[in-house]
NURO-675556 format. One record per residue (C-alpha): residue in three letters; y, z, x. Coordinates in steps of 0.02 Angstrom, whole numbers, padded with zeros to 5 digits, always signed. Layout:
// NURO-675556
ALAYZX
...
//
This chain:
// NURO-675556
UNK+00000+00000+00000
UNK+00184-00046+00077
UNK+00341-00005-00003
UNK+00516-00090+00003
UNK+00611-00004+00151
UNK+00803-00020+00062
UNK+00710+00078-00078
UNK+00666+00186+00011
UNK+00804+00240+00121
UNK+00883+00244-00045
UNK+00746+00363-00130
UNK+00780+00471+00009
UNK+00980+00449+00009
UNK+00954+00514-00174
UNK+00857+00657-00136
UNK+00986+00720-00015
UNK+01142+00690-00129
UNK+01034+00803-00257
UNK+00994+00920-00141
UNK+01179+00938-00077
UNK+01221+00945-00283
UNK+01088+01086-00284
UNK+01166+01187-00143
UNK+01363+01151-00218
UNK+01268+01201-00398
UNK+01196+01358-00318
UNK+01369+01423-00274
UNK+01466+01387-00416
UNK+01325+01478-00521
UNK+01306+01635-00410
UNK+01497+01649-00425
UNK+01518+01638-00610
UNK+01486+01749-00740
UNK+01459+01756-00913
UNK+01462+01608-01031
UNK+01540+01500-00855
UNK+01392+01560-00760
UNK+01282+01514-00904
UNK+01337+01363-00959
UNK+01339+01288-00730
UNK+01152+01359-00748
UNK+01117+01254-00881
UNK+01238+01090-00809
UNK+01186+01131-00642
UNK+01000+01126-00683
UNK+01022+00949-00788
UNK+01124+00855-00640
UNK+00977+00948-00502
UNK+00846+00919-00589
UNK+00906+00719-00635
UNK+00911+00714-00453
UNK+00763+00733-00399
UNK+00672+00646-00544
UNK+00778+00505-00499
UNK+00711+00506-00309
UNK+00530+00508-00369
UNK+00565+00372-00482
UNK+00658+00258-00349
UNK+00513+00303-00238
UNK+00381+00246-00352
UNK+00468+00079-00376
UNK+00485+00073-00215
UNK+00296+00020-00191
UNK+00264-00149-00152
UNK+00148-00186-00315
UNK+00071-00336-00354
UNK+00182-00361-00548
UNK+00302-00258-00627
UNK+00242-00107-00693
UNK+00280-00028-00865
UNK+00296+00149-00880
UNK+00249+00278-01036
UNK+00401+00351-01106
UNK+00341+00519-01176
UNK+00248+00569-01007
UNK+00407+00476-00910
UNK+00512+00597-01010
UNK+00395+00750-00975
UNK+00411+00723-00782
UNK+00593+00740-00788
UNK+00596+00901-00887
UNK+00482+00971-00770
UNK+00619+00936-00633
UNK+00762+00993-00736
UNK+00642+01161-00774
UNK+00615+01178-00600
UNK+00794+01154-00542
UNK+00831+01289-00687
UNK+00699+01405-00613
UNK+00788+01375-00453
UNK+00966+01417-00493
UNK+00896+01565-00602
UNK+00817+01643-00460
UNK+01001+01599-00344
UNK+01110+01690-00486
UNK+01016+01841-00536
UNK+00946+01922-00387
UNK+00944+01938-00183
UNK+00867+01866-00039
UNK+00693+01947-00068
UNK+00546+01895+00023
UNK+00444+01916-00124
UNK+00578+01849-00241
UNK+00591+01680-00141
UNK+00418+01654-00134
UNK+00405+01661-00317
UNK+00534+01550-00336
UNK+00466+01442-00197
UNK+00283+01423-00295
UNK+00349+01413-00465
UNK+00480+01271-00389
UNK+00356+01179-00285
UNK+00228+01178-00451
UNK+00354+01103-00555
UNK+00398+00981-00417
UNK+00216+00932-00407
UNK+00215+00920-00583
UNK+00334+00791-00597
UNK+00273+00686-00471
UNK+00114+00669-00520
UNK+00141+00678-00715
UNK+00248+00527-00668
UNK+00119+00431-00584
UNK+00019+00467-00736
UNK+00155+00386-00808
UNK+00131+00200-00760
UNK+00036+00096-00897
UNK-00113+00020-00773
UNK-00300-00012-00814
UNK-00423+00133-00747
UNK-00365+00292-00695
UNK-00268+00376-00535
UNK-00374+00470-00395
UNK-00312+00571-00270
UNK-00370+00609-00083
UNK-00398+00815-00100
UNK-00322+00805+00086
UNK-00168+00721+00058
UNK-00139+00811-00097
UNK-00136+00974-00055
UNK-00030+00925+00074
UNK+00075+00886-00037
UNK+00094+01021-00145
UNK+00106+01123+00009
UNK+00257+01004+00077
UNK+00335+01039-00117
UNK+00312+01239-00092
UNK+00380+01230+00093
UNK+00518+01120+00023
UNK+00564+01242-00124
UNK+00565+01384+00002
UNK+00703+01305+00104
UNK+00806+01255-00011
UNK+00810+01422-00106
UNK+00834+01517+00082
UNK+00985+01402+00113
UNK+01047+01420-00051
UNK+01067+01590-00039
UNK+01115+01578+00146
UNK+01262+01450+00125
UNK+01318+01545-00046
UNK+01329+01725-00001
UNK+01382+01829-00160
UNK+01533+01923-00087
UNK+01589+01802+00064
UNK+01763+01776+00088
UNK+01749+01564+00135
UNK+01596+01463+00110
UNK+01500+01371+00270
UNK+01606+01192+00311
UNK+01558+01024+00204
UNK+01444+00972+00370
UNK+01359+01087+00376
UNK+01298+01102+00206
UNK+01298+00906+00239
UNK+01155+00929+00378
UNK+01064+01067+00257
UNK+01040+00938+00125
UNK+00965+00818+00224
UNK+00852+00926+00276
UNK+00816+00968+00102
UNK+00811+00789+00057
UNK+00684+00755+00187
UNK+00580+00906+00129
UNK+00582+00823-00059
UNK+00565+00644+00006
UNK+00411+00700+00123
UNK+00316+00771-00027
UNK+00341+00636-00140
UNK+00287+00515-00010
UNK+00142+00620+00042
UNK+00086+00620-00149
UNK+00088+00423-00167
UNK-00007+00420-00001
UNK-00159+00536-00095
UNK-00168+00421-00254
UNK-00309+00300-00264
UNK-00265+00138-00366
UNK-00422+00091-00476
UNK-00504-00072-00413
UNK-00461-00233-00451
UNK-00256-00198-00423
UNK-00111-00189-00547
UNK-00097-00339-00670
UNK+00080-00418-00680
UNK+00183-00385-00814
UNK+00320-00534-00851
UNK+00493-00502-00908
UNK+00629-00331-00892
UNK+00716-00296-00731
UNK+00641-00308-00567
UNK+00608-00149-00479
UNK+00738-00170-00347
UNK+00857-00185-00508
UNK+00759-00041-00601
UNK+00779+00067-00440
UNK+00974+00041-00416
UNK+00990+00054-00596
UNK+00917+00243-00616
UNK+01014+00266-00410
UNK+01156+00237-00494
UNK+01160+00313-00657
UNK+01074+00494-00563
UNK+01215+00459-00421
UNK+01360+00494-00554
UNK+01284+00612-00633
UNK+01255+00704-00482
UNK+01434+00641-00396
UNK+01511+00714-00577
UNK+01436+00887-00556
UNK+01489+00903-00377
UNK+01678+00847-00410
UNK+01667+00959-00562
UNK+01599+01121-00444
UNK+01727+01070-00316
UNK+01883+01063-00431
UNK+01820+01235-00513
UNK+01773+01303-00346
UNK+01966+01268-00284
UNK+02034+01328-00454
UNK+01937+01504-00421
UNK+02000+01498-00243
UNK+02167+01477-00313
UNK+02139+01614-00462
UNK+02096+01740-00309
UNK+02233+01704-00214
UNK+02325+01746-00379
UNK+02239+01898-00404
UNK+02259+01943-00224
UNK+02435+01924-00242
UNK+02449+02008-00396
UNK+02341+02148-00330
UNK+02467+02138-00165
UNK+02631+02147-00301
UNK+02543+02288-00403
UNK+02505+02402-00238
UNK+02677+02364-00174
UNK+02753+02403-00363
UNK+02641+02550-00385
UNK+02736+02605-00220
UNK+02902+02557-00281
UNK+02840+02671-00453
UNK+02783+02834-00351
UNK+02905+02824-00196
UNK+03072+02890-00161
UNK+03189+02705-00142
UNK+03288+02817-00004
UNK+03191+02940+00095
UNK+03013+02841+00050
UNK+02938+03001-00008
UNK+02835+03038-00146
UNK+02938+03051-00300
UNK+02912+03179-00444
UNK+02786+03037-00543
UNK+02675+03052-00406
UNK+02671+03241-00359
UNK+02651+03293-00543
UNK+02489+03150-00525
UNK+02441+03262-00366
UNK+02468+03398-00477
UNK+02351+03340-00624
UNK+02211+03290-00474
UNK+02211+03479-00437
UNK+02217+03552-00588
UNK+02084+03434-00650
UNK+01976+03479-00501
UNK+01996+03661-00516
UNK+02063+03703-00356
UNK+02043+03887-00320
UNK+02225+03915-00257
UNK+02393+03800-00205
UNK+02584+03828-00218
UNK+02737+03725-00278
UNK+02883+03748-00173
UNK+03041+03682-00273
UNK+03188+03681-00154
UNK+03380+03630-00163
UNK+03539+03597-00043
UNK+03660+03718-00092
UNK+03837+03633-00122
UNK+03765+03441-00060
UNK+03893+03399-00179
UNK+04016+03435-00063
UNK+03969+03339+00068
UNK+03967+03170-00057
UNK+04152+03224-00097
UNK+04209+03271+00059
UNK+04114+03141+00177
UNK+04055+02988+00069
UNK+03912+02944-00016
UNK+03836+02861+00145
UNK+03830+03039+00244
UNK+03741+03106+00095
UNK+03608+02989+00081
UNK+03587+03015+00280
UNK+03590+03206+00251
UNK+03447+03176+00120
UNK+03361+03046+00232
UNK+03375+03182+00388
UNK+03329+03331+00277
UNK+03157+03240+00200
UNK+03107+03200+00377
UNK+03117+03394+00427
UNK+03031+03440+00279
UNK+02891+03316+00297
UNK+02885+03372+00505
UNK+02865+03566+00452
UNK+02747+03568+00339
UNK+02533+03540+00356
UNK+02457+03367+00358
UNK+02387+03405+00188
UNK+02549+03473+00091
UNK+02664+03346-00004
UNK+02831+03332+00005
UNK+02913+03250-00153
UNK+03090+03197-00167
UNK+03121+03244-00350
UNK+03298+03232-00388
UNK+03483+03214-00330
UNK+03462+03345-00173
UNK+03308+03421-00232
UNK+03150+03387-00154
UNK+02965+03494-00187
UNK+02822+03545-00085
UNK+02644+03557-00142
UNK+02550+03661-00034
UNK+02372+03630-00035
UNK+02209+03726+00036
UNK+02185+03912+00071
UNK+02367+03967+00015
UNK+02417+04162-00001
UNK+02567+04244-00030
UNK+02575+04264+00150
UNK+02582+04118+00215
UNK+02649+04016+00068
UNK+02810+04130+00113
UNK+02774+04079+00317
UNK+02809+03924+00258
UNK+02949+03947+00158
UNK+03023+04023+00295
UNK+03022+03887+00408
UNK+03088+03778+00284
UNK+03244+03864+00260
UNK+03258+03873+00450
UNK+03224+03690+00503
UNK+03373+03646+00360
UNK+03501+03767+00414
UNK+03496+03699+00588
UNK+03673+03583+00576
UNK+03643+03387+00552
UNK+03709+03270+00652
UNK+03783+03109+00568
UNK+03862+02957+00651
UNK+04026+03079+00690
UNK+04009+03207+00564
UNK+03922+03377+00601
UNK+03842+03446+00439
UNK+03800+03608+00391
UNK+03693+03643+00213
UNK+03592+03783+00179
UNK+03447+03796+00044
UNK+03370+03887-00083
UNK+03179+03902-00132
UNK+03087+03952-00274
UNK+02897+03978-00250
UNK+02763+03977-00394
UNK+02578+03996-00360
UNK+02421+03942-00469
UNK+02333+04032-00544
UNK+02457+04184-00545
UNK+02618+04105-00593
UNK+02542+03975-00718
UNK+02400+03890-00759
UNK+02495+03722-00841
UNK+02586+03589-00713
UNK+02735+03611-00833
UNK+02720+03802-00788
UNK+02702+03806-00625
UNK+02860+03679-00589
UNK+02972+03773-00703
UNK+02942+03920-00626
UNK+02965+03880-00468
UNK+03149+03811-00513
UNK+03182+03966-00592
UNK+03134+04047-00446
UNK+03234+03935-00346
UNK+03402+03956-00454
UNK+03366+04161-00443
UNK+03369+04134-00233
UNK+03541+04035-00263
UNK+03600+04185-00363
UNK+03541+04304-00244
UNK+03650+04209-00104
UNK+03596+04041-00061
UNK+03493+04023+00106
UNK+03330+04084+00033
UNK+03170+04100-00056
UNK+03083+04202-00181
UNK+02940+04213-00264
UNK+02921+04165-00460
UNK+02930+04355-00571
UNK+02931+04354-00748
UNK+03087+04389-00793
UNK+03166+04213-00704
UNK+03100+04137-00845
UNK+03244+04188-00949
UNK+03375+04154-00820
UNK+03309+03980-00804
UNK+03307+03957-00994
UNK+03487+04026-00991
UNK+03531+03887-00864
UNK+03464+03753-00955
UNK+03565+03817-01101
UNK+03718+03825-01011
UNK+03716+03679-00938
UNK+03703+03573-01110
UNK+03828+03705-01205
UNK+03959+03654-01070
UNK+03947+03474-01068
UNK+03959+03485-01254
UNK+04120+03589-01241
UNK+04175+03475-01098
UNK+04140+03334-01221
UNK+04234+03409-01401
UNK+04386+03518-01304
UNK+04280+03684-01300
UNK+04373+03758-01167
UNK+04538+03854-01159
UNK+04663+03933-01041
UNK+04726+04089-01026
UNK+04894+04150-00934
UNK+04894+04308-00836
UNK+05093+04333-00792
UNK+05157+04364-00626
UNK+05295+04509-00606
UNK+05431+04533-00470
UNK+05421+04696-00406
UNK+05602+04744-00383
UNK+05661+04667-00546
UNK+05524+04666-00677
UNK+05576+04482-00728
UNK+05406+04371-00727
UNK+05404+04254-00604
UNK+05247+04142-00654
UNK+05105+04118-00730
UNK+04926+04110-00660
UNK+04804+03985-00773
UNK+04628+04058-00788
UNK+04497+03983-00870
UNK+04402+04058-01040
UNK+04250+03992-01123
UNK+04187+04061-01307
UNK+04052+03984-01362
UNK+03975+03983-01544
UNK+03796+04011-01464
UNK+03829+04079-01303
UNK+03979+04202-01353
UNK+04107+04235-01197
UNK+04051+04162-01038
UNK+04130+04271-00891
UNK+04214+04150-00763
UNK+04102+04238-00633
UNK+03943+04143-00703
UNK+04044+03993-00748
UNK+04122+03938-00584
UNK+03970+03949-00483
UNK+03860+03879-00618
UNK+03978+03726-00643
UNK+03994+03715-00434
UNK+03798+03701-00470
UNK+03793+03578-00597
UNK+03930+03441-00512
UNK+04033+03509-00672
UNK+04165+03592-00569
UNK+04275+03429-00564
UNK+04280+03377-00714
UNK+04326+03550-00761
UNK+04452+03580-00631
UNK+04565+03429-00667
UNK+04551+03470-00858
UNK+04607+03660-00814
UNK+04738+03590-00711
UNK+04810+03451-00846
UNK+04816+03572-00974
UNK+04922+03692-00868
UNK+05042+03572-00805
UNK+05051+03505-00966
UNK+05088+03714-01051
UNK+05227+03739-00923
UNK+05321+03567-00969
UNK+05299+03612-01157
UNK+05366+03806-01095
UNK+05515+03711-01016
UNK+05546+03584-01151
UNK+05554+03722-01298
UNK+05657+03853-01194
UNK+05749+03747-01060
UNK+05667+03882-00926
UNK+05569+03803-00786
UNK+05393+03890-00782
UNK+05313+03911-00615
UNK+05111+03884-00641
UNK+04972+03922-00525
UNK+04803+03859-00545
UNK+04635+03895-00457
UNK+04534+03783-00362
UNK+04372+03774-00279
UNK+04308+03720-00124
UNK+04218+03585-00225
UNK+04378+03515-00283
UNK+04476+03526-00125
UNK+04332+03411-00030
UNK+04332+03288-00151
UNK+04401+03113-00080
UNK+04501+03091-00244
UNK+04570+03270-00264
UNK+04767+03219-00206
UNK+04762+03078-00300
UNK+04713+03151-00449
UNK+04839+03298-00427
UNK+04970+03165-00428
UNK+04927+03066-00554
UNK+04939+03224-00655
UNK+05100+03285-00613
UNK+05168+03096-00644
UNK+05084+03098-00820
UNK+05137+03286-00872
UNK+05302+03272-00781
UNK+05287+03431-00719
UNK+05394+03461-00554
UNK+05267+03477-00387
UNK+05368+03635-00324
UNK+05345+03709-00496
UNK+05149+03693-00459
UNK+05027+03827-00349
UNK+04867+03797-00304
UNK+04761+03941-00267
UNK+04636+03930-00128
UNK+04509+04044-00075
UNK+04494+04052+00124
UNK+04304+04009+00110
UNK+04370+03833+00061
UNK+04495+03814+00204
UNK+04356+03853+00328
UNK+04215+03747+00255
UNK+04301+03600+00314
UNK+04475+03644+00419
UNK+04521+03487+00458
UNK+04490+03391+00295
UNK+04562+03561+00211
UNK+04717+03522+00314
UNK+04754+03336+00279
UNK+04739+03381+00099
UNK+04871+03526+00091
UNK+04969+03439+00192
UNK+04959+03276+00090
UNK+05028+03395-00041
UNK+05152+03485+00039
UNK+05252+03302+00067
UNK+05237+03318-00127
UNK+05323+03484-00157
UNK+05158+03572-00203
UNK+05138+03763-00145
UNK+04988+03847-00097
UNK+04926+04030-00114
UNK+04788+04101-00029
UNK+04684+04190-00163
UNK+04570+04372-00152
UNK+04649+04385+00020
UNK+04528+04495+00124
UNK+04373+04462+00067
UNK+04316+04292+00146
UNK+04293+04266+00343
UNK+04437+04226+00409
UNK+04617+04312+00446
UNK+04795+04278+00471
UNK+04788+04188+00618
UNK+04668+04066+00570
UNK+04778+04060+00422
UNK+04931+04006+00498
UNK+04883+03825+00531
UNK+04879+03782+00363
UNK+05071+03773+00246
UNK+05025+03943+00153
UNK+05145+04003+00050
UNK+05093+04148-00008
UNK+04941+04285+00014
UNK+04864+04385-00149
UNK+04788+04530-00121
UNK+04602+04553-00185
UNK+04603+04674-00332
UNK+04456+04762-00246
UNK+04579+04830-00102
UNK+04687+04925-00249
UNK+04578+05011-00357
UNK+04554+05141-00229
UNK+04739+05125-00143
UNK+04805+05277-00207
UNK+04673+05383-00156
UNK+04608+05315-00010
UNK+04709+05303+00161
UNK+04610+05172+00235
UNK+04608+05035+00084
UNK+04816+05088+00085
UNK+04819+05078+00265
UNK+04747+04879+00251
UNK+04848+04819+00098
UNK+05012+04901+00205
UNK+04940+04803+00381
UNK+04923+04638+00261
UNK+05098+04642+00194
UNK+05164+04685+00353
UNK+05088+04534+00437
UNK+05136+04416+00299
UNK+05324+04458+00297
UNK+05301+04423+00483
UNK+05248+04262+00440
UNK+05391+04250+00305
UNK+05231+04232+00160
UNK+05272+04300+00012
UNK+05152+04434-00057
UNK+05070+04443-00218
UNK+04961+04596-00271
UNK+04810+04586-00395
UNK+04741+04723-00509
UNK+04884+04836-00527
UNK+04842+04933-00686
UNK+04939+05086-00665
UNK+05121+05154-00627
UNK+05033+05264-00468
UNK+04981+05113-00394
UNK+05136+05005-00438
UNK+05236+05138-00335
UNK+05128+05106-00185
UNK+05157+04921-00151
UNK+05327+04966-00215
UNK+05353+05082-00060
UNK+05268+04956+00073
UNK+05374+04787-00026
UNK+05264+04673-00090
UNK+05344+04557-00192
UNK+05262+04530-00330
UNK+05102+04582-00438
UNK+04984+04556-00576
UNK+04872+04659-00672
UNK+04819+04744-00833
UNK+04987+04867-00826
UNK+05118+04720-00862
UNK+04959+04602-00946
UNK+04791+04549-00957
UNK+04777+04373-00963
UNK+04834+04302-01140
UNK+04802+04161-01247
UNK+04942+04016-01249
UNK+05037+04068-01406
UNK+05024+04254-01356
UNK+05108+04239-01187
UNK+05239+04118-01247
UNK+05292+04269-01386
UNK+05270+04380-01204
UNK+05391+04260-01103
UNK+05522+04261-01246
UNK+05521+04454-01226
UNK+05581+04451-01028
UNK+05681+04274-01023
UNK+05746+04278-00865
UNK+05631+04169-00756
UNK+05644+04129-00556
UNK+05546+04011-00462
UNK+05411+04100-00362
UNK+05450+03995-00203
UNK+05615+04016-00119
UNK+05695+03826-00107
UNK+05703+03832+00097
UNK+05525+03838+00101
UNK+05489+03683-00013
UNK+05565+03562+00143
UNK+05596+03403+00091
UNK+05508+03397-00080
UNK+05502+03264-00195
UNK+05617+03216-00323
UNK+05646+03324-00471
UNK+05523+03261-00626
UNK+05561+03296-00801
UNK+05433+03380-00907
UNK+05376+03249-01027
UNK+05322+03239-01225
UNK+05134+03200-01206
UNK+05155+03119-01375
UNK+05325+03032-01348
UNK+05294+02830-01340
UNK+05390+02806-01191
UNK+05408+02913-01020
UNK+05584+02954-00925
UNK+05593+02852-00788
//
């Protein structure tokens, strides 16, 4: 028996193109799943299995026969769904499971059977008198080539589509795999016609119907499309899933670099409070035995915005959250959860003892000054400290209390930390309460002034008025002004307060002067907070323009713990002010850190003496001694003197007999309500300025006081 050489070179062409088909097939199958994995298992078998029955078929017409021979449809058809089941059982075995040995030769036997079946179910095929034989040799041979065949190509199936690789092997070599393959699928077939014996008396000729040269190309080419279609179709989905996963890497890339966006500080790149409280839920949820939450603060940061910028603050926090980070263990966190506030979670093995160890440190590693482009930086800060299980059980709990515990340290004295106790709870609640009952009066005019007169010693005639503030609230009742300040210095509500207290009292002496023709000297408080804020002179000028109020007819009283927090700025300010007109008293005189000396570098005008120092004048040598050595210095330094807390004629005598010029206190008035000093005023009429004119310089132009409600102001 010969056979037609283009034939087969082409039979064999064919079984390589289906065997490269098989191995494209193969990967597209193991990487689906679902109904796509499903529905290239059944496609892929189809387009495999037409593959190979088309190589068997070209093979067999490649025999050079003496006629044409016809072939029986039903058993034709057979033979190619044995290839198709085969191919099936093939990428079945590739999808669901591993590179077994048992597994593969399994597959390899129940492959190479169905092989075998089709070729010789197709040779029972052809319509010939007499009946096929086969050599027993040959034939096993053959089925042995089919099994060895099937083994290989399910070994490099699963060797050139590895599940969870990250890039498939390169088109040549899968190209030089196939062949191989091929060749394994062409030897078999080839060793199978070799074992049939042809009855005698050879193959009668049947006229008519395509050669089998055309018969050959004909099934070459319709299997070749079929097969070429698959492959283009596995390629184009194989680049669209490359393409998918480098979307899903990138959106797995975006959503790691957004979940760090969502649980990071933007400035220091700490943990932020969404991610501690997570930490928090993690150990609450795995029921650690012990840990602590540290909530800590920067007492007045604010004034380092105002004072400095905006850009030294964020360096201050930016400094401060690397110390923090630096001084505590490798398995604490350090959250940045607010403005200035940051929080610790201290994992592992805590105890009071060394929860407070730690604590410790922390205050000490942030009171150490910061250094900032130019600027040298001092902060302090408070801690508050609650543990688990003893201080709360709840992540709500356990945070609250340890910011009540942190705003008890602040009113202790700043520069500290305690530990959570039971009764914080209510201070905290009282905080919260205080803070949104005095926005709301900030908000709807809750707030009012009173006016504590200021009396010449010598003459009795009032000289002044000092504005304090006075908050009644329909919830809260009276709020002293020694919880107020400090709570609104606190709360960054100390500005907004300050220039309200101070338009509203420039604004009562102009309406004093316009009703009685009397000028009415006014002195106003301010904080430390106010005096470093960057817009602080402009805002006291745009004030006296819109009130009208004369500058020389204004005081500002400053404590000496504001003049020393920042000397320098402290000095540009008063001094922008002075060229204004504006006077300056140095308030509770003798109770801060600094003295006279230090004092007489800024344009003072005038020195009040803390209320403290005359409660006890009369009857104690040393506190008389002091108030006499204080207005003895200040008339040195031509200040004028002003005593607080004078409440009876005993002690009125005293600074009588060592000349201070003027005082205040409950035995002329307590501090009254607008309408009830202006019915005091009318009583003593005859007012004086509280600065003698040769220590006003060159002031500014006289202002007239002006009608808030008038449609037009004097020029």
């Amino acid at each position: 028996m010969s056979y037609n050489p283009g034939l087969v070179a082409l039979s064999i062409c064919v079984a390589a193109t289906a065997a490269l088909t098989a191995l494209n097939l193969a990967g597209r199958v193991r990487a689906s799943t679902g109904w796509a994995g499903k529905a290239w298992l059944l496609g892929g078998a189809f387009a495999m299995g037409i593959g190979i029955w088309s190589m068997h078929f070209i093979g067999m017409l490649a025999m050079d026969m003496a006629g044409r021979v016809a072939y029986d449809i039903p058993l034709t058809i057979v033979s190619m769904i044995a290839a198709v089941l085969s191919s099936g059982l093939a990428l079945t075995l590739v999808q669901s499971g591993s590179r077994q040995r048992t597994r593969l030769g399994f597959g390899a036997l129940v492959m190479g059977g169905g092989i075998c079946l089709m070729h010789y179910v197709g040779m029972e095929a052809m319509k010939i008198p007499g009946s096929l034989s086969y050599r027993p040799g040959l034939f096993v041979a053959s089925v042995v080539i089919a099994i060895s065949a099937s083994l290989l190509s399910l070994w490099l199936a699963f060797r050139l589509n590895p599940r969870n690789a990250t890039h498939r092997p390169s088109f040549w070599y899968r190209g030089l795999a196939a062949a191989i393959m091929g060749l394994g699928i062409s030897g078999m077939h080839y060793t199978g016609m070799a074992a049939t014996i042809y009855p005698e008396g050879g193959i009668p000729a049947v006229d008519g119907g395509l050669s089998p040269l055309q018969l050959a190309i004909s099934v070459a080419m319709v299997s070749t499309c079929i097969m070429i279609a698959a492959m283009l179709v596995s390629v184009f989905d194989a680049h669209m899933s490359s393409i998918n996963a480098q979307l899903a890497t990138s959106l797995r890339d975006a959503n790691r670099e957004l979940k760090g966006m969502v649980y990071r500080d933007t400035l220091t790149k700490l943990p932020n409070r969404l991610l501690l409280e997570e930490r928090l839920d993690e150990l609450l949820a795995a029921r650690a035995d012990t840990f602590a939450v540290f909530f800590i603060d920067l007492d007045h940061f604010k004034n380092v915005n105002d004072s400095l910028g905006h850009h030294i603050g964020d360096a201050l926090l930016k400094q401060a959250a690397q110390r923090l980070s630096a001084a505590v263990r490798e398995a604490d966190t350090v959250a940045r959860v607010g403005g200035d506030e940051f929080m610790v979670l201290m994992e592992h093995n805590v105890t009071p003892d060394n929860a407070a160890s730690l604590a410790q440190r922390l205050v000490q590693t942030l009171d150490n000054a910061f250094q900032i482009e130019q600027c040298v930086v001092k902060v302090s800060t408070s801690i508050g400290i609650s543990l688990y299980p003893e201080h709360g059980k709840e992540k709500h709990d356990l945070m609250v209390h340890a910011d009540a515990a942190m705003y008890a340290a602040k009113q202790s004295g700043r520069n500290a930390f305690l530990f959570f106790e039971r009764d914080m709870t209510s201070l905290a609640e009282r905080r919260n309460h205080l803070e949104e009952r005095l926005r709301l009066a900030l908000e709807n005019d809750g707030l009012s002034l009173a006016y504590q007169p200021k009396v010449h010693i010598e003459t009795g005639h009032v000289t002044g008025v000092e504005a304090l503030l006075r908050w009644h609230d329909e919830e809260l009742g009276d709020v002293m002004p020694d919880e107020l300040i400090p709570f609104a210095e606190d709360n960054d509500l100390i500005l907004p307060i300050g220039e309200w207290v101070l338009r509203q009292a420039c604004r009562f002496a102009c309406e004093w002067e316009r009703e009685t023709g009397q000028p009415l000297p006014m002195a106003v408080n301010i904080s430390a907070v106010q005096l470093g804020s960057r817009h602080f002179v402009s805002m006291v000028r745009s004030i006296l323009e819109e009130t009208g109020l004369a500058p020389h007819h204004l005081e500002l009283e400053l404590t000496e713990s504001a003049l020393i927090h920042d000397p320098q700025h402290a000095l540009e300010v008063l001094n922008e002010l002075r060229a204004l007109g504006v006077t300056f008293s140095i308030d509770d005189f003798g109770t801060g850190y600094s003295n006279l000396a230090q004092l007489r570098r800024f344009p003072i005008d005038r020195l009040k003496i803390d209320k403290s120092f005359m409660s006890d004048a009369v009857t104690n040598l040393q506190d008389a001694a002091i108030v006499k050595s204080v207005i003895s210095l200040a008339k040195h330094l031509d200040l004028q003197v002003t005593t607080e807390g004078i409440e009876n004629e005993e002690q009125l005598s005293l600074i009588r007999q060592i000349q201070s010029h003027e005082y205040q206190g409950y035995f002329f008035s307590k501090a009254l309500p607008a309408n009830e000093i202006k019915q005091l005023l009318a009583e003593h009429p005859q007012m004086v300025t509280a600065m003698k004119p040769s220590t006003l310089g060159d002031a500014s132009p006289e202002l007239e006081c002006v009608d808030p409600h008038a449609k037009h102001r004097p020029k």
